[in-house]
N, CA, C and O of each residue as an XYZ file, in Angstrom:
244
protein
N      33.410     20.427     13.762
C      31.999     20.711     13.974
C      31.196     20.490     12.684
O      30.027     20.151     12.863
N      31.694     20.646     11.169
C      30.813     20.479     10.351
C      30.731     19.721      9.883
O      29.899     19.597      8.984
N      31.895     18.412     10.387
C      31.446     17.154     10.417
C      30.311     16.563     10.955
O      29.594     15.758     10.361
N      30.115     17.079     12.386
C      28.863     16.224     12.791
C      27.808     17.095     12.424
O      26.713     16.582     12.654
N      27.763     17.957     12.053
C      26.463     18.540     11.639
C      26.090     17.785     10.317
O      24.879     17.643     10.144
N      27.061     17.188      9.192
C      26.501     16.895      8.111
C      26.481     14.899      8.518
O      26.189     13.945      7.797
N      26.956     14.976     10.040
C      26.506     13.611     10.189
C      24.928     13.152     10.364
O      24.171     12.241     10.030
N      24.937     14.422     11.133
C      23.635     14.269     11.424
C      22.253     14.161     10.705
O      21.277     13.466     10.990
N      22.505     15.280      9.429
C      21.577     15.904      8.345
C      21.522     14.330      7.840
O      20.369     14.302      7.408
N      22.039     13.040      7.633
C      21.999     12.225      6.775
C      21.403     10.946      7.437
O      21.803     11.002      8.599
N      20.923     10.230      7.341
C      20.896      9.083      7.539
C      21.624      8.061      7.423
O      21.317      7.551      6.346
N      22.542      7.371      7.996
C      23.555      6.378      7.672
C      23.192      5.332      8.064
O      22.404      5.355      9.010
N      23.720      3.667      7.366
C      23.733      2.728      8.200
C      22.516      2.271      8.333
O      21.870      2.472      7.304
N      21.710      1.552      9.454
C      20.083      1.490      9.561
C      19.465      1.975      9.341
O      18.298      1.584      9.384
N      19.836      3.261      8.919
C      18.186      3.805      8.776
C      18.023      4.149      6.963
O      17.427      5.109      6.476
N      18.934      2.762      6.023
C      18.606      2.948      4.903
C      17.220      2.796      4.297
O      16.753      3.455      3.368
N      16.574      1.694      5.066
C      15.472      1.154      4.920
C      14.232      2.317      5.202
O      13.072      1.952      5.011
N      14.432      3.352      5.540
C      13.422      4.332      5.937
C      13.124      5.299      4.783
O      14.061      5.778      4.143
N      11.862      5.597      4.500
C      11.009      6.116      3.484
C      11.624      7.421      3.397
O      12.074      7.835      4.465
N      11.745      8.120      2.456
C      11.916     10.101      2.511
C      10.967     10.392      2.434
O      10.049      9.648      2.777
N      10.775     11.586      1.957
C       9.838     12.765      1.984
C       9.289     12.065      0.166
O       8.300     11.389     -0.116
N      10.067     12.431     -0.464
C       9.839     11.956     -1.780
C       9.378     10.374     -2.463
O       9.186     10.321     -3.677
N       9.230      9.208     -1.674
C       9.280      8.419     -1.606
C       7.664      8.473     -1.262
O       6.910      7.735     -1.896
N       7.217      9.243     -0.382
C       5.886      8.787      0.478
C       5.289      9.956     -0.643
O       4.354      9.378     -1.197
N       5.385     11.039     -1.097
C       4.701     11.775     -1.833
C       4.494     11.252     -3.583
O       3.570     11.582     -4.326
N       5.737     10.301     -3.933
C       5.321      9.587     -4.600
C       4.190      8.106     -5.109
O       3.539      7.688     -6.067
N       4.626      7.706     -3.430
C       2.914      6.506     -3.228
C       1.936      7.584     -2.954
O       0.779      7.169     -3.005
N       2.032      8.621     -2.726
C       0.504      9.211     -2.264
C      -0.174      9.711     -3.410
O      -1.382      9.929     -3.312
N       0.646     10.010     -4.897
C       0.033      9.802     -6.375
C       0.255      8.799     -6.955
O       0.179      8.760     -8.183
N       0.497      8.017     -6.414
C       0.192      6.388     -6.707
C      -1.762      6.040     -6.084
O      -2.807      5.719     -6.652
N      -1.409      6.301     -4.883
C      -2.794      5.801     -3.898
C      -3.721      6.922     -4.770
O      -4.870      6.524     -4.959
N      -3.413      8.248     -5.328
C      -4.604      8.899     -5.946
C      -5.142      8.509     -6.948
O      -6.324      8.704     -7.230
N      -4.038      7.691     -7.849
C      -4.254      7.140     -9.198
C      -5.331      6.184     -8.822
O      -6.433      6.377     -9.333
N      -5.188      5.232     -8.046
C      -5.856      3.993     -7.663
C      -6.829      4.187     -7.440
O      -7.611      3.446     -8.037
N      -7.566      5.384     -6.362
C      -8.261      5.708     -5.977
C      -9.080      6.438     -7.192
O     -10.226      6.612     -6.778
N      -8.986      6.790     -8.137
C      -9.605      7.340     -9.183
C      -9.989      5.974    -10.252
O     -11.071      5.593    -10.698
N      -9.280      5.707    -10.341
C      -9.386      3.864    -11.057
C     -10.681      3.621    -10.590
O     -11.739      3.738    -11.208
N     -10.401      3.111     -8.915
C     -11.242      2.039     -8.404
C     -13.301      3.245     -8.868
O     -14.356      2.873     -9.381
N     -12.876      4.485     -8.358
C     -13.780      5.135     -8.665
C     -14.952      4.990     -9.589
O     -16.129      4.774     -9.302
N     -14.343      5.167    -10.844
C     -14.368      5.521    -12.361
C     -15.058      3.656    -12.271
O     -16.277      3.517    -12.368
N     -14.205      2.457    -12.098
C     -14.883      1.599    -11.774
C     -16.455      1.137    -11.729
O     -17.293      0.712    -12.524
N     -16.352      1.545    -10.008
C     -17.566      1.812     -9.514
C     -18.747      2.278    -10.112
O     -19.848      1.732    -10.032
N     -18.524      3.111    -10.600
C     -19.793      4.227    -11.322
C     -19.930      3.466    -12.620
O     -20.993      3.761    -13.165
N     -19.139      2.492    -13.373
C     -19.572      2.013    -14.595
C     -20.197      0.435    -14.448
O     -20.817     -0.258    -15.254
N     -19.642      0.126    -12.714
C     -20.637     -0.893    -12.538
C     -22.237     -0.720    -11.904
O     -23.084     -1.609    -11.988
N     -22.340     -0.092    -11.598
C     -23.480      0.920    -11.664
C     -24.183      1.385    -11.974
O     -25.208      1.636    -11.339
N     -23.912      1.724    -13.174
C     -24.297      2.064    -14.402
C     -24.700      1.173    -14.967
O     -25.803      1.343    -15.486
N     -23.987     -0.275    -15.158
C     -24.390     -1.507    -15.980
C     -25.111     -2.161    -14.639
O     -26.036     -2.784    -15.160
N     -25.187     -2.312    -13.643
C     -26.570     -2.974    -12.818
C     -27.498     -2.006    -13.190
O     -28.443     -2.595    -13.714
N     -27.726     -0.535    -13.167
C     -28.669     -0.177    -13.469
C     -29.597     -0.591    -14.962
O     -30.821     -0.460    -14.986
N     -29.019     -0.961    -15.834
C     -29.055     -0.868    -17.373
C     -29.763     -2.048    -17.036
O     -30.976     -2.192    -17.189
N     -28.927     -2.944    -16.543
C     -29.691     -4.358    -16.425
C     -30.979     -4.288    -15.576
O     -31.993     -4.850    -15.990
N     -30.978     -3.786    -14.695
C     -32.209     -4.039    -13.636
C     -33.491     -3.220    -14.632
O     -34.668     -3.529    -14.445
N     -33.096     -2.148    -15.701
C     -33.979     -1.465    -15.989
C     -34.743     -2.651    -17.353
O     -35.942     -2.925    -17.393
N     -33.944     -3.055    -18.103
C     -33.995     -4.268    -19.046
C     -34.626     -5.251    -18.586
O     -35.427     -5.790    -19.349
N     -34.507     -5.656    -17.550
C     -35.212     -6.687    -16.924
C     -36.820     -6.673    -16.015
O     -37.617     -7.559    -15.705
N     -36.775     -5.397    -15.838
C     -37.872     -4.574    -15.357
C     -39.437     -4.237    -16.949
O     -40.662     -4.186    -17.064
N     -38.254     -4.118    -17.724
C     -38.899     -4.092    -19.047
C     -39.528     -5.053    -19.748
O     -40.581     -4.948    -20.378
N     -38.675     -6.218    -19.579
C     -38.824     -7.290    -20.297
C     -39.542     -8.652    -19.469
O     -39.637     -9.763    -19.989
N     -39.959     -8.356    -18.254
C     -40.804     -8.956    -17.708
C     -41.949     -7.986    -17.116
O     -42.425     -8.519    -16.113
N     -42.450     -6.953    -17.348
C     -43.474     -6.172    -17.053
C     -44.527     -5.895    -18.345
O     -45.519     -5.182    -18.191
């Protein structure tokens, strides 16, 4: 019997290819990192269209 119970607990065979628990919680502070990147990004291009549009607003008015 505590053979197939620890057959079961495991994954063997096909189903190496399948993600764990630890595996997906590790891309999901991966995807946060990125997501803070792309962020941080954003707001400094933003920042520099604003700079420009204000410069240009200046310098032809």
């Amino acid at each position: 019997m505590t053979m197939a119970v620890e057959r079961v607990g495991k994954p063997e065979g096909a189903y190496g290819h399948l993600a764990a628990k630890a595996d997906i919680k590790r891309l999901e502070g991966k995807l946060e990192a990125m997501e803070n990147r792309l962020l941080l990004k954003l707001v400094v291009f933003m920042a520099l269209i604003s700079g420009l549009t204000i410069a240009i607003m200046r310098f032809l008015g």
